[in-house]
VOMAR-924391 format. One record per residue (C-alpha): residue number from 0; y, x, z. Coordinates in nm, 2 decimals. Layout:
BEGIN
 pos     c2     c1     c3
 NUM      Y      X      Z
...
This chain:
BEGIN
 pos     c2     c1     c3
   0   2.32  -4.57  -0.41
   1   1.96  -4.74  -0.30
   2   1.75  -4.52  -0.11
   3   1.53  -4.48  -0.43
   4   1.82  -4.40  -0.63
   5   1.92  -4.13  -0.38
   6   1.55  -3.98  -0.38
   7   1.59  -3.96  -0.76
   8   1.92  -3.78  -0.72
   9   1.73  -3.54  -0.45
  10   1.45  -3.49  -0.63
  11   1.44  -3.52  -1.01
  12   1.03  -3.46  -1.01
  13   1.02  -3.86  -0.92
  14   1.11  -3.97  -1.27
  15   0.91  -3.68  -1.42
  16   1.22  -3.57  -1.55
  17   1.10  -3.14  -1.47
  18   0.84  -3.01  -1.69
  19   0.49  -2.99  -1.62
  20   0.46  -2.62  -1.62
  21   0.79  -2.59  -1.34
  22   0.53  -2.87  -1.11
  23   0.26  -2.64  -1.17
  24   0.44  -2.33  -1.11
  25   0.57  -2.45  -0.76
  26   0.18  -2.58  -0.69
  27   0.09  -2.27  -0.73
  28   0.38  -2.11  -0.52
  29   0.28  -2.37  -0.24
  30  -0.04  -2.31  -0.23
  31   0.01  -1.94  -0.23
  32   0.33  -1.91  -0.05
  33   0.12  -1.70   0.26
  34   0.11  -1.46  -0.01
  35   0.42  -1.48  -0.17
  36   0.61  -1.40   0.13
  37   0.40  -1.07   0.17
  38   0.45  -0.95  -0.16
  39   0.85  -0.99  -0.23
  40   0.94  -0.76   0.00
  41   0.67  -0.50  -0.13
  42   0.84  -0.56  -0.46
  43   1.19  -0.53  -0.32
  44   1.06  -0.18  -0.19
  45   0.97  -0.04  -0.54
  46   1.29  -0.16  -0.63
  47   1.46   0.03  -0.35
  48   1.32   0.31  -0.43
  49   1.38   0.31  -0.81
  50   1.76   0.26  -0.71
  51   1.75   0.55  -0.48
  52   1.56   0.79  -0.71
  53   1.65   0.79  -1.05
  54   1.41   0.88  -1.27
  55   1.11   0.97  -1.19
  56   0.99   1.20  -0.90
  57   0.79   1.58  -1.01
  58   0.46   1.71  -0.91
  59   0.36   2.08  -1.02
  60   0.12   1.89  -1.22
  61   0.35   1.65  -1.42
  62   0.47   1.90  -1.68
  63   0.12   1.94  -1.81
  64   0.10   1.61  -1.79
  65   0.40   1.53  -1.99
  66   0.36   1.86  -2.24
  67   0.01   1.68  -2.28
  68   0.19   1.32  -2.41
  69   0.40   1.53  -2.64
  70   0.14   1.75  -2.85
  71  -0.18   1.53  -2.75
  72  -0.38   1.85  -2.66
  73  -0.66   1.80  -2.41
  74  -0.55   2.02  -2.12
  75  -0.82   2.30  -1.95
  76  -0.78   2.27  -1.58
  77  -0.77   1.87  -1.55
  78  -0.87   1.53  -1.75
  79  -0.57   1.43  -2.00
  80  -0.67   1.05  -1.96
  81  -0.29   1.02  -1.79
  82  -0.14   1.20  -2.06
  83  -0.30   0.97  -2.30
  84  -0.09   0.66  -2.11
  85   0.23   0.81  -2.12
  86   0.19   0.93  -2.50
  87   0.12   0.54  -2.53
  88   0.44   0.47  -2.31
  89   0.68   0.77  -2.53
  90   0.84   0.59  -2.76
  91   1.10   0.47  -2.53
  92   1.20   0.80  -2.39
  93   1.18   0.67  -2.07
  94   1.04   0.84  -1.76
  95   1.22   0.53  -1.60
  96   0.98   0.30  -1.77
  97   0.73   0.51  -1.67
  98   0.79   0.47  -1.31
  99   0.88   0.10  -1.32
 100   0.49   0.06  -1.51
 101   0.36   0.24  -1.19
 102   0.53   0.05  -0.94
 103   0.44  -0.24  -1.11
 104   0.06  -0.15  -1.10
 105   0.09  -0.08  -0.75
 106   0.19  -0.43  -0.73
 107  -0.08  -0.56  -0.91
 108  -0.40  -0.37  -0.72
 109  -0.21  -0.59  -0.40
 110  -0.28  -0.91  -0.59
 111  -0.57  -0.82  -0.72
 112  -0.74  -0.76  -0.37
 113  -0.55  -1.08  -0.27
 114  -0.67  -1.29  -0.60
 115  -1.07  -1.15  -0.54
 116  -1.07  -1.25  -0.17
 117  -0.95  -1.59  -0.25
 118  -1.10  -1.66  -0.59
 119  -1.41  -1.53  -0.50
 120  -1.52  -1.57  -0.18
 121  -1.25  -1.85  -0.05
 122  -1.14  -1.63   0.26
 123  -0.83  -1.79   0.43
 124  -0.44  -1.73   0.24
 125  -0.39  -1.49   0.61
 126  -0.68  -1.32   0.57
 127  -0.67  -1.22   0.21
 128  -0.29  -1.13   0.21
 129  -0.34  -0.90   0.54
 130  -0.58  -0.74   0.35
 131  -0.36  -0.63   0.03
 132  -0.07  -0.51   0.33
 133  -0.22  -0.13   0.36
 134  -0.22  -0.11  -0.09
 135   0.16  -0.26  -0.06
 136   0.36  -0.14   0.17
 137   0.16   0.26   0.25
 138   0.48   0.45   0.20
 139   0.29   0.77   0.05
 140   0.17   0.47  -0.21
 141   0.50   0.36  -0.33
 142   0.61   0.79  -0.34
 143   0.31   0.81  -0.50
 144   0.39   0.57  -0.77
 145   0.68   0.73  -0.84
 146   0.53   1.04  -0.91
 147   0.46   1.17  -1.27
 148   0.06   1.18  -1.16
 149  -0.25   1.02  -1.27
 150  -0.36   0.90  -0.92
 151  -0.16   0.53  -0.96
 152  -0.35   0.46  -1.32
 153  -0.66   0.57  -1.18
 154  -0.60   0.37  -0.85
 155  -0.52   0.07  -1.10
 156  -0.82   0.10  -1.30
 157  -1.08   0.17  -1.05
 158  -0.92  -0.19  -0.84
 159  -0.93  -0.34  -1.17
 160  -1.28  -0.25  -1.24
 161  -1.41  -0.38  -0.90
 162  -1.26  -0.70  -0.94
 163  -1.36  -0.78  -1.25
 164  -1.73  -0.72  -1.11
 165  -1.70  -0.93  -0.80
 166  -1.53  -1.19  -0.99
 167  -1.78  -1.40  -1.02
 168  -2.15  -1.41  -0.90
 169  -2.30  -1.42  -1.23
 170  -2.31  -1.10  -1.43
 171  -2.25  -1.16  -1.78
 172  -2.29  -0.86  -2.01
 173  -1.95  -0.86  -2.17
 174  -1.78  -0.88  -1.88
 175  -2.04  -0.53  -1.68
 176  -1.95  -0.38  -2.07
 177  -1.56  -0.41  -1.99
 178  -1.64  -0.34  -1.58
 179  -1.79   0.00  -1.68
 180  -1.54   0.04  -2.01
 181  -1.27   0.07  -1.71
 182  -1.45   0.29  -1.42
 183  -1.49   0.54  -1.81
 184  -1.12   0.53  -1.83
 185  -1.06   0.61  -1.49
 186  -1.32   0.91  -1.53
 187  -1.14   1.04  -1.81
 188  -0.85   1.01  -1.60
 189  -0.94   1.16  -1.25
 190  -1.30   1.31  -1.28
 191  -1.37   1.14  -0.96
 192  -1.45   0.88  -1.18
 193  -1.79   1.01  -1.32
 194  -1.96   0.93  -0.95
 195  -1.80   0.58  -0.98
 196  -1.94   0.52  -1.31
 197  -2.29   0.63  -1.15
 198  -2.21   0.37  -0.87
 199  -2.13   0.11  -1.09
 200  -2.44   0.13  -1.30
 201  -2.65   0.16  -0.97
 202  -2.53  -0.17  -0.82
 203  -2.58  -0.30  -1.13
 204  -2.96  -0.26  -1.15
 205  -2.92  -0.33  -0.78
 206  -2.81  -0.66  -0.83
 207  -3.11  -0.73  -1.12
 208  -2.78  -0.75  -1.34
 209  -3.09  -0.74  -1.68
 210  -3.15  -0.47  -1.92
 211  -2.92  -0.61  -2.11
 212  -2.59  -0.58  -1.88
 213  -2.69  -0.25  -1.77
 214  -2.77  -0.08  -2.14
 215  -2.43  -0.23  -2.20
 216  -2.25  -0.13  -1.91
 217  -2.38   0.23  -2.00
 218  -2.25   0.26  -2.34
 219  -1.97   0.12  -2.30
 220  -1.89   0.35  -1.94
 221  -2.01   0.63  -2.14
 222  -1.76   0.58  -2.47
 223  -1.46   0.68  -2.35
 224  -1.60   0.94  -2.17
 225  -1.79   1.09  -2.48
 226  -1.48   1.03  -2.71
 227  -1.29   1.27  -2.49
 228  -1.52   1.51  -2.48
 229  -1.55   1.53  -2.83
 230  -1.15   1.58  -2.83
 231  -1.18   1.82  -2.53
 232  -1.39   1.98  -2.80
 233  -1.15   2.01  -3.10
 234  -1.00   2.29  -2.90
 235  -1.21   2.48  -2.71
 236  -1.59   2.43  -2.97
 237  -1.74   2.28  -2.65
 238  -1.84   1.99  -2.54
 239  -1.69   1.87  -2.23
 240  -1.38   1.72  -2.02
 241  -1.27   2.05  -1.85
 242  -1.33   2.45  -1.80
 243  -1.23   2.35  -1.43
 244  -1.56   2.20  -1.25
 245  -1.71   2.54  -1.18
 246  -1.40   2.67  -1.05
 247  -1.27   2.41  -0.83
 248  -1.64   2.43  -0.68
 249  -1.59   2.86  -0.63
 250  -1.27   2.80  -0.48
 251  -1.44   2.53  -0.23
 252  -1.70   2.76  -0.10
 253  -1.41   3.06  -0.05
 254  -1.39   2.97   0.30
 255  -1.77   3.11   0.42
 256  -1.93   3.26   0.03
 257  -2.05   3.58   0.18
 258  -2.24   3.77  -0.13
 259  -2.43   3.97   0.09
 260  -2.62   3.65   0.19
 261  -2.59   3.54  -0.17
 262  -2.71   3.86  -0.39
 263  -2.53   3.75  -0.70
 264  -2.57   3.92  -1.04
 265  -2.36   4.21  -1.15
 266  -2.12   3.97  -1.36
 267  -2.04   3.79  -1.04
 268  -2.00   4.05  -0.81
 269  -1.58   4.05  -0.95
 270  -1.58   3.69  -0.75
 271  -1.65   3.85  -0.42
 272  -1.43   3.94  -0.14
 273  -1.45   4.11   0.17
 274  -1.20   3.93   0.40
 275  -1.37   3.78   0.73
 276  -1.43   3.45   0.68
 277  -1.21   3.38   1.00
 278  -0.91   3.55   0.80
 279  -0.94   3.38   0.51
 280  -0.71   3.11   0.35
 281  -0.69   2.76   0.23
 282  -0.94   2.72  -0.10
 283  -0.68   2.67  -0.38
 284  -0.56   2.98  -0.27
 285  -0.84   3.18  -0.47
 286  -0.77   2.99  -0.76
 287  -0.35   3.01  -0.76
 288  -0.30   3.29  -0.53
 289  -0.13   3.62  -0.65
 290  -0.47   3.82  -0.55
 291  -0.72   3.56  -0.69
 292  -1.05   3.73  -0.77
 293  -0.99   3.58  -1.12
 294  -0.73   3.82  -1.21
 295  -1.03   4.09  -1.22
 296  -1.22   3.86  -1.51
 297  -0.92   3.85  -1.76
 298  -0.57   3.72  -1.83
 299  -0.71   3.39  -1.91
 300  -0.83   3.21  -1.63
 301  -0.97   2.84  -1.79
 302  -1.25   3.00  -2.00
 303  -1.57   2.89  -2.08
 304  -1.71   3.19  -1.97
 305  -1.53   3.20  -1.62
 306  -1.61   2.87  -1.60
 307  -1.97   2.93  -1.62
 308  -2.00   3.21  -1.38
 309  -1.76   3.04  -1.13
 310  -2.00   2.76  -1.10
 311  -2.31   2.98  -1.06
 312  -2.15   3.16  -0.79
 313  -2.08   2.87  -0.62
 314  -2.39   2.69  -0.67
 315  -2.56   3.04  -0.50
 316  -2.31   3.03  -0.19
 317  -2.42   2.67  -0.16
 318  -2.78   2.71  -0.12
 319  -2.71   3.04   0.03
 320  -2.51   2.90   0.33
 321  -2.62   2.53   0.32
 322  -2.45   2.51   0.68
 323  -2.14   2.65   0.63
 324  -2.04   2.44   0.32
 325  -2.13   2.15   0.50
 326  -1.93   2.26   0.80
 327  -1.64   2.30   0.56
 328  -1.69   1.98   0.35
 329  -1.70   1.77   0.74
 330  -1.37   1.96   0.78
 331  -1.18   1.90   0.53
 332  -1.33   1.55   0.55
 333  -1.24   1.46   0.86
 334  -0.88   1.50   0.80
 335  -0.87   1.16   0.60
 336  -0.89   1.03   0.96
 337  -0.65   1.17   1.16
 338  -0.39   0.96   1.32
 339  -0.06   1.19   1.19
 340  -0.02   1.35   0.88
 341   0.06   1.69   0.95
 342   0.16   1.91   0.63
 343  -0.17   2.03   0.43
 344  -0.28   2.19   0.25
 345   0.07   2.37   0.31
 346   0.45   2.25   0.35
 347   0.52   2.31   0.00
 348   0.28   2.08  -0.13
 349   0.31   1.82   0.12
 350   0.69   1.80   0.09
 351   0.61   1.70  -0.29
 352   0.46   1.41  -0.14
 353   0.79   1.30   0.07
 354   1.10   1.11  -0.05
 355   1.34   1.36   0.01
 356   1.71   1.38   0.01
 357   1.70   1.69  -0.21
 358   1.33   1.63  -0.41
 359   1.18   1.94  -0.63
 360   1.32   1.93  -1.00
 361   1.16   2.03  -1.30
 362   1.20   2.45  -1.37
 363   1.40   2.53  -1.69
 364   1.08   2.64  -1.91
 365   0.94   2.31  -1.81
 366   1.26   2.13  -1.89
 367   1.24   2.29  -2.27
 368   0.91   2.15  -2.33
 369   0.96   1.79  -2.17
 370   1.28   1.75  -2.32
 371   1.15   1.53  -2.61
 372   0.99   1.28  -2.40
 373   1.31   1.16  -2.20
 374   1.62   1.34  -2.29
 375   1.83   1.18  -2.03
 376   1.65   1.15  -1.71
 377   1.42   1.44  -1.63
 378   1.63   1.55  -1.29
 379   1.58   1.28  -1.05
 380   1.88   1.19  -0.92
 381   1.91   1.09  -0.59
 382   2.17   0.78  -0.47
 383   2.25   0.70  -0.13
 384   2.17   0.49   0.09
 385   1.87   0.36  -0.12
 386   1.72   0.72  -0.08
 387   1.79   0.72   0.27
 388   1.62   0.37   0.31
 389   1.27   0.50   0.20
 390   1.31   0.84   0.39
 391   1.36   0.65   0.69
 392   1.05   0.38   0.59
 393   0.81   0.65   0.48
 394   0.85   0.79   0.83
 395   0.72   0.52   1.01
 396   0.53   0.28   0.77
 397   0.20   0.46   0.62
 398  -0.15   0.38   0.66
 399  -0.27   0.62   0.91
 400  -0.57   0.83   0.91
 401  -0.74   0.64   1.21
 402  -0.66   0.33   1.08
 403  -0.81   0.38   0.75
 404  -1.13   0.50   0.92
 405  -1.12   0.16   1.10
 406  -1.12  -0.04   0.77
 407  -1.42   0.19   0.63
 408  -1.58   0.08   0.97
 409  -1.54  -0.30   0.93
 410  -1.67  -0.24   0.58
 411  -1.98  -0.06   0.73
 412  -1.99  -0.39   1.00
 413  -2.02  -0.61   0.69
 414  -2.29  -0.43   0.53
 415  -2.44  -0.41   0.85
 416  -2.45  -0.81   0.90
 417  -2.62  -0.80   0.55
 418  -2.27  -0.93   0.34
 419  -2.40  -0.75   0.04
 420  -2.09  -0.87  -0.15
 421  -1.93  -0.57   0.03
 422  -2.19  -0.29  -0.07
 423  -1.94  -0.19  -0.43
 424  -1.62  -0.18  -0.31
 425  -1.73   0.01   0.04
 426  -1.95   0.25  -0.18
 427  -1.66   0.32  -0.41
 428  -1.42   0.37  -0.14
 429  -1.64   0.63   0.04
 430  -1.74   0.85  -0.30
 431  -1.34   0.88  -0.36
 432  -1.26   1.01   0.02
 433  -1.57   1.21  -0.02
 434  -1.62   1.37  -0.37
 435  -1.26   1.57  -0.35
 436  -1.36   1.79   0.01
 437  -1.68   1.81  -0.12
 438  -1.62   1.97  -0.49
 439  -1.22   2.05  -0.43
 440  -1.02   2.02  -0.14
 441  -0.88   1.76   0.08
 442  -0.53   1.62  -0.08
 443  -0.35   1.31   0.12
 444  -0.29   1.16  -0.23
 445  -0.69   1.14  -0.25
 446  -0.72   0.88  -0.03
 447  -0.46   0.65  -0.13
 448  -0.72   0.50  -0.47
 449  -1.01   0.43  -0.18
 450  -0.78   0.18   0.05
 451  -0.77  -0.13  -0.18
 452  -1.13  -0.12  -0.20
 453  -1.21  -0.02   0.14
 454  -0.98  -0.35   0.23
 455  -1.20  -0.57   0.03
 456  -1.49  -0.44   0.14
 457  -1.35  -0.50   0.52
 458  -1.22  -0.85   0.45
 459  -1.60  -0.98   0.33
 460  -1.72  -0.89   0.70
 461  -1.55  -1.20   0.81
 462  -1.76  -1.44   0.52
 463  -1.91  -1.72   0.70
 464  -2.24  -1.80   0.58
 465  -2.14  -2.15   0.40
 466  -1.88  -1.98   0.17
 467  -2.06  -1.64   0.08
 468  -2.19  -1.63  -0.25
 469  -2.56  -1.67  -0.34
 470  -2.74  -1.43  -0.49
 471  -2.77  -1.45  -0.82
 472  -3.02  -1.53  -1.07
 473  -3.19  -1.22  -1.34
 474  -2.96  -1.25  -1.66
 475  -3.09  -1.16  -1.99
């Protein structure tokens, strides 16, 4: 053969001989390949993971969750936005499917911080992948994906929602509508949302987005979130997403609520205990424990009416003792940064965030109600040594505390060097570490929706000047 024969034979691109969508592709795969070779193994995680436990992976929560898909009731304690998706994903009958759509959309939040850095605001291929690593490869991510929870859609959304805005640096209206249409999904899914939404709309009219883009943004943020409600209604006569708020906030303020500091009305005074503040337990406790004060208001806990006076009570212990909620808030808070994760809120519900070699299964009354959704593959089923692969990972690859704290510090450093490209995705990052201590309780899973956006956020403090984006014009 000539030598331009043998380059022919070598490469078959020379006589345009391989399609123009296979040149593309591989442009694309060049230009990316930074990238590429920090996703793959990400993906070949999930997959490891989904070999070594079949099925999906149970959470106290799930069969609510799942009951929820299966008679499309709005459920009392908590938003049913996540029961909405899987009712969407039950015809297949797959609580594989399930987990394969969640690890899936914890591979997609890693491009899509990878895709806005680039697209964007043109930070190096280095740059921009080191910033998707922590939404990746965080082992208590991937468990967490494989979990029957809402936190991966709502993680999803909320990602997908902040790119969307930063896409580009003009601020159509139909594209703030869909923004906020998302960040009202996400509140109907986790109700950590509602601050976003108020976030969203505030950078909005920050930014001079128009009247236009923010009227929009409002509607369409509030749709969702006033078509639930009016479902939440159908069964309890009242409008609303939950008969929880008030009572997540009582149980937050168990720690110091002294009523004789308080003086709260008769109807109250069954919320009260007398156990030293320094002898008291976690908060959850006085919701689930076997001695809650609810058990003194009724056999049915998630009432309007408890729900109401729970709130007030709370609201009193609050203004009451403004110093010791916050001390309690700045507790709680403050684990989010610690270096280790040490079991909390106790061992039992930590170990449900853990790969283990023997994970909690389903109870047999919750096995009789889920049964229609997957009849094959409720027990997860554990195969060796793909289990032991991500027992072993989880132990030593997971964003820690102090790191994370780090990336909310660069984030800060960017808004501090005036890169107001950073000021959503920081602010978003901070009301979901924050809003849970301060209306709840602190939850390791809690954390895991802030880190894609706290990454992006940290990333735009190394914009130089020549390729930040301008800011932009009033829209109408």
């Amino acid at each position: 053969m000539t030598s331009v024969e043998e380059r022919v034979a070598d490469d078959p691109s020379a006589t345009g001989t391989v399609p123009g969508h296979v040149r593309r592709a591989l442009a694309v795969a060049r230009a990316h390949r930074v990238f590429l070779v920090v996703l793959l193994p990400a993906v070949g995680l999930r997959l490891v993971a989904m070999l070594g436990y079949r099925g999906a992976l149970w959470f106290p929560d799930s069969y609510d969750y799942v009951s929820g898909a299966l008679t499309l009731t709005p459920n009392l304690i908590r938003p049913s936005g996540y029961s909405l998706f899987l009712w969407l994903l039950s015809p297949f009958h797959s609580l594989t499917l399930v987990v394969l759509v969640q690890h899936a959309m914890g591979v997609a939040v890693g491009a899509m911080v990878y895709a806005l850095l680039r697209h964007r605001f043109a930070l190096p291929t280095w740059l921009a992948s080191a910033a998707a690593v922590p939404a990746l490869y965080d082992a208590f991510g991937i468990q967490l994906e494989h979990l029957v929870l809402s936190d991966t859609l709502f993680t999803f959304l909320v990602t997908l929602a902040v790119t969307l805005a930063l896409w580009r640096n003009t601020l159509s209206t139909r594209r703030m509508a869909l923004v906020c249409l998302l960040v009202g999904l996400a509140a109907v899914t986790r109700s950590v949302g509602l601050p976003v939404l108020v976030l969203m709309l505030a950078w909005l009219a920050l930014r001079r987005a128009g009247w236009r883009a923010v009227a929009a943004g409002l509607v369409a943020g509030l749709l969702p979130i006033v078509l639930y409600a009016g479902w939440f209604s159908s069964r309890t006569h009242q409008f609303g997403l939950t008969y929880s708020t008030g009572i997540f906030l009582y149980s937050r303020t168990m720690p110091f609520a002294d009523c004789r500091k308080m003086k709260p009305p008769v109807d109250e005074l069954p919320l009260c205990i007398d156990t030293p503040p320094n002898k008291r337990g976690r908060s959850q406790y006085y919701i689930w424990g076997r001695i809650s004060p609810f058990h003194r208001l009724g056999e049915h806990k998630f009432t309007a009416d408890t729900e109401a006076r729970a709130g007030d009570f709370a609201q009193r212990a609050i203004l009451a003792q403004p110093g010791d909620y916050a001390g309690t808030v700045t507790s709680d808070l403050l684990r989010t940064f610690r270096w280790k994760h040490p079991p909390f809120p106790e061992t039992t519900t930590y170990d449900y965030y853990l790969f283990q070699q023997h994970p909690p299964q389903p109870p047999p009354t919750a096995v009789r109600r889920m049964r229609p959704y997957d009849r094959g593959h409720l027990n997860t089923h554990v195969v060796r040594p793909y289990s032991r692969i991500m027992q072993v990972y989880q132990r030593y690859f997971f964003l820690r505390g102090t790191m994370f704290g780090l990336i909310l510090l660069v984030g800060l450093g960017a808004l501090l060097r005036r890169r107001w490209e950073a000021l959503l995705p920081w602010t978003v990052a901070v009301a979901a570490i924050v809003v849970p201590p301060t209306t709840a309780e602190f939850d390791y899973r809690y954390v895991i929706p802030a880190v894609p956006v706290a990454c992006v956020a940290a990333a735009l403090a190394f914009i130089r000047r020549d390729t930040a984006a301008p800011e932009p014009a009033d829209e109408a």
